[in-house]
C-alpha positions in Angstrom: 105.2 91.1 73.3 103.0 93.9 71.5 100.2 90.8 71.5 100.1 90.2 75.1 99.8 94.3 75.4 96.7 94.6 73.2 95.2 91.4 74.4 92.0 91.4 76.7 93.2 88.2 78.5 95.4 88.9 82.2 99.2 88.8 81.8 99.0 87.7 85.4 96.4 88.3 87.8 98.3 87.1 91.1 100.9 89.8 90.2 98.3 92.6 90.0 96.0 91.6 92.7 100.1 91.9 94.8 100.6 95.1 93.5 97.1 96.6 94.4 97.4 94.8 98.0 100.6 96.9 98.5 99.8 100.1 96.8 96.8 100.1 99.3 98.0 99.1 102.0 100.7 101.6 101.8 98.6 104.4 101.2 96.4 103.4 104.1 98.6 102.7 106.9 100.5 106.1 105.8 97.0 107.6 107.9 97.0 104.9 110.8 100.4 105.8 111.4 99.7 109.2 111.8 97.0 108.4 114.3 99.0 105.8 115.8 101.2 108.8 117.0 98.5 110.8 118.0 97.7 108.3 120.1 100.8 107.2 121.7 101.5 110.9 122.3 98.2 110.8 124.8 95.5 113.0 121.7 92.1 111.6 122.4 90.3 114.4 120.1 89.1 112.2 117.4 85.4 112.0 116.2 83.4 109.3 117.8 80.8 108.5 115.0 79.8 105.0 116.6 79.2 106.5 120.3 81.7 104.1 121.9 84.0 106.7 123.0 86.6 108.9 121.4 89.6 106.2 122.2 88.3 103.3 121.3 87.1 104.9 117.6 90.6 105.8 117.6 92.2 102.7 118.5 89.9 100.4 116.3 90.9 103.2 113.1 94.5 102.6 114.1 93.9 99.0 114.1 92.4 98.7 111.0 94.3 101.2 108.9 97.3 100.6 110.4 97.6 97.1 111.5 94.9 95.6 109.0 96.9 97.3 105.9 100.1 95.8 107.0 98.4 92.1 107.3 96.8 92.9 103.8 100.5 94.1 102.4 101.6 91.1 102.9 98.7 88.4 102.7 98.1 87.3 106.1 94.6 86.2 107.4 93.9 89.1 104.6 89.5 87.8 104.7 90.1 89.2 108.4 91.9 92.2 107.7 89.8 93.1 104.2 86.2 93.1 106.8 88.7 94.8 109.0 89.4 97.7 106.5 86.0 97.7 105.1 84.2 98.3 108.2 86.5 101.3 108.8 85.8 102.2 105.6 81.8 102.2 105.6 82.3 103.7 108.8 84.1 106.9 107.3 81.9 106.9 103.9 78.7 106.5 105.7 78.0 106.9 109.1 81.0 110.1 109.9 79.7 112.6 108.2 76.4 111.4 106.3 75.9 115.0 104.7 79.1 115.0 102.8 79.8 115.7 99.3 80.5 112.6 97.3 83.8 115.1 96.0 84.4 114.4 100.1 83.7 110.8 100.4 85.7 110.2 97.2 88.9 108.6 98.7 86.8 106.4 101.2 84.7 105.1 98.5 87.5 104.3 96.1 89.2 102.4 99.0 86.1 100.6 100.2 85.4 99.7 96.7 88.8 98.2 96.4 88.9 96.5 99.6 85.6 94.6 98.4 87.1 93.5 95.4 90.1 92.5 96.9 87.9 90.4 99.6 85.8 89.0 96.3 88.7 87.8 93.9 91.0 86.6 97.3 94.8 87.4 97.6 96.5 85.9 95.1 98.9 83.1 95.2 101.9 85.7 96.0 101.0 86.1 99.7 101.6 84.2 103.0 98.2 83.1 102.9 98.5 81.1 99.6 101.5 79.7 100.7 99.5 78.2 104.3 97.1 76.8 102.1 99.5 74.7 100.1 101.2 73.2 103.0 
């Protein structure tokens, strides 16, 4: 047991890329659900850093953090939802507010960092993706 703990080779890698998946994806959608109220309840103040108009910036954020973490939770067309959930986040880290502190960017960078990982090494073979692809 204490081997496999001091050993530089992967107890299992389709576990940990499952638990990353889920640990994002549940800390992202956590803020698309938010706006996802905000914008059922009618709120169309929300910053509009592409210039396509305060409600569709909202609706695509919603759709990527919300709707692109749940597909990526559980391994569904999860290439889609990863360029998805990158976008959003290069969109946040770079183009909102350019003339941020990197103390500010922080969290986007450390998502869209993972996110790019995630879209390098794939899924894993514990989602519904790897389970279409063996049928």
């Amino acid at each position: 047991m204490f081997k496999k703990l001091f050993s530089n080779q992967a107890i299992s890698t389709d576990f940990a890329l499952l638990f990353l998946r889920i640990i994002l994806a549940f800390l992202l959608a956590r803020h698309g659900y938010e706006k996802f109220q905000n914008l059922l309840a009618g709120a169309t103040d929300f910053p509009d850093p592409l210039h396509i108009g305060k409600v569709p910036s909202l609706v695509l954020t919603v759709g990527a953090e919300l709707f692109c973490s749940i597909l990526l939770a559980v391994g569904l067309f999860s290439r889609i939802a990863l360029a998805g959930l990158i976008t959003c986040m290069f969109v946040i880290v770079f183009v909102f507010d350019f003339s941020a502190t990197l103390d500010d960017r922080e969290h986007g960078l450390l998502y869209l960092i993972s996110f790019v990982a995630l879209l390098l090494t794939g899924t894993g073979k514990y989602s519904v993706d790897s389970w279409f692809l063996k049928k």
